[in-house]
N, C-alpha and C positions, 0 to 999 in steps of 0.2 A: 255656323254658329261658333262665335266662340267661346274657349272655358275660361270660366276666371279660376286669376292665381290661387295656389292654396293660402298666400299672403294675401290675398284679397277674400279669402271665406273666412280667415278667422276675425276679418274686422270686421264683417258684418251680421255674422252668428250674435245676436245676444248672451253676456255674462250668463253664466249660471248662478242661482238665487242661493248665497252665501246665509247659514242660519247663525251663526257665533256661538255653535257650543264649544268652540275650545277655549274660547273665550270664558263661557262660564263653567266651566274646569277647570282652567286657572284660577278663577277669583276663588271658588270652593277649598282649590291645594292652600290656596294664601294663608287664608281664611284659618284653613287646619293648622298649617304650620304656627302661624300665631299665635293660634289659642295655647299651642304644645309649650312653644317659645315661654307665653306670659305663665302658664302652668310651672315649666320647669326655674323658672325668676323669683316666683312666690317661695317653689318646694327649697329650694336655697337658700332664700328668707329666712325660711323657718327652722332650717337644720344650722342658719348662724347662732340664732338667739336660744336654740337648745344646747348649743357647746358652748356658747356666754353664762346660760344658767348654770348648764355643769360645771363649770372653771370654777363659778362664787361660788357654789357651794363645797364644792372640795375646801376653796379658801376658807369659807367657814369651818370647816370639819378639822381642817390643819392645826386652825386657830384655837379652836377648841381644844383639840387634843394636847397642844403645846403645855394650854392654863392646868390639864390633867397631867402630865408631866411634870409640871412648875409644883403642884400643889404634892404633886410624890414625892420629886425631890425636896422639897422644905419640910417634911411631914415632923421631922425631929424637932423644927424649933417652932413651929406653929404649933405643937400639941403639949405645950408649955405653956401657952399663954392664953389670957381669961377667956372662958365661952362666953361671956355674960354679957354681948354685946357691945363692950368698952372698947374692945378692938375690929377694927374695920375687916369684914367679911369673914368674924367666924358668930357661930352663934351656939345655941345647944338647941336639940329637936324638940320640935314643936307638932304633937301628934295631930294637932289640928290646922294646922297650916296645908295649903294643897301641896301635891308635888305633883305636877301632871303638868304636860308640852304647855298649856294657856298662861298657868301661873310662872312659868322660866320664862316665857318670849317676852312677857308683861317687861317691858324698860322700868317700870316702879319699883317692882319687886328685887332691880338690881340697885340701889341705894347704896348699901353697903356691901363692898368686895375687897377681892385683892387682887392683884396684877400678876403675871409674870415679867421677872425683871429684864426680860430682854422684849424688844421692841420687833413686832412683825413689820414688814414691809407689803403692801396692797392689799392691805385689807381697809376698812372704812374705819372701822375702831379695831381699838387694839381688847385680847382676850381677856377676859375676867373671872374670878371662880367666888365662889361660897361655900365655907366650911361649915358642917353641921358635926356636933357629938351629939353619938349613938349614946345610948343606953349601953352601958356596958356590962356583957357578960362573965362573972368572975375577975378575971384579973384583964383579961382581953378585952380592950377599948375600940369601939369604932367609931368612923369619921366616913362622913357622907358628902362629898364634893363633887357641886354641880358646877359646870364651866361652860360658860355663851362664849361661842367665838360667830363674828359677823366675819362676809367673804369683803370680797371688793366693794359690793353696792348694800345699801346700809337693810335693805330688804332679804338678804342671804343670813337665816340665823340657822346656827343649830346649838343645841342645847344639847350637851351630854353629862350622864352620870357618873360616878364608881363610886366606893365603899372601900374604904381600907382598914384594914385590920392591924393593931399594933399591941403586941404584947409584952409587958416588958421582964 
């Protein structure tokens, strides 16, 4: 008798019955790695448009602050001239008028202002403020100036206050 080759047993042993789990192990890894992928795409998304807001609004706060500077430095020859609303963005207080964040962002309520003489660069508008005389006590005069500065995008406001005291 003779033996057949060991080249001749492996052709005619039947395959072994192959299941395709590494097959679905890969698809599973894929799978994960994508979701991580389009996860880590969105969370970067989102930490753009949170340092976009932060930029404007600094710009706004900038801006702001500028028109409160503007309005310190002129304080000498602005508190010369009439409260009585003949000139643009001073006025005298108004105890019933609001003073709260709703009544400043209100674009109406900004009518009459003043400027700072120098010109911001990227911001959407340029800053603006409103003089109020206080009530004064004894010889000591105050002034109540509120200043909107908007950032880059016309949606970034902030509205700040101070109060200056001038004695002569």
């Amino acid at each position: 008798m003779k033996r057949p080759s060991p080249l001749r047993r492996s052709q005619t042993t039947p395959p072994s019955r192959q299941r395709g789990v590494v097959l679905i192990f890969s698809i599973i890894f894929l799978l994960i790695l994508g979701m991580l992928g389009a996860s880590a795409a969105l969370n970067n998304t989102m930490q753009e448009r949170m340092a976009g807001n932060t930029r404007n609004r600094d710009l706004a706060f900038q801006a702001a602050e500028a028109a409160l500077k503007d309005a310190s430095a002129t304080l000498n020859a602005w508190r010369l001239l009439a409260f009585d609303g003949s000139q643009a963005g001073l006025s005298t207080y108004n105890a019933m008028q609001a003073n709260d964040a709703n009544h400043w962002r209100d674009a109406n309520n900004w009518s009459s202002y003043r400027s700072p003489s120098q010109n911001l660069n990227q911001v959407a508008e340029q800053p603006r403020y409103r003089v109020e005389r206080m009530p004064a006590v004894g010889t000591t005069e105050y002034y109540r100036v509120t200043a909107r500065g908007v950032g880059g995008e016309a949606n970034a406001v902030v509205v700040l206050q101070a109060v200056y005291r001038y004695t002569p």
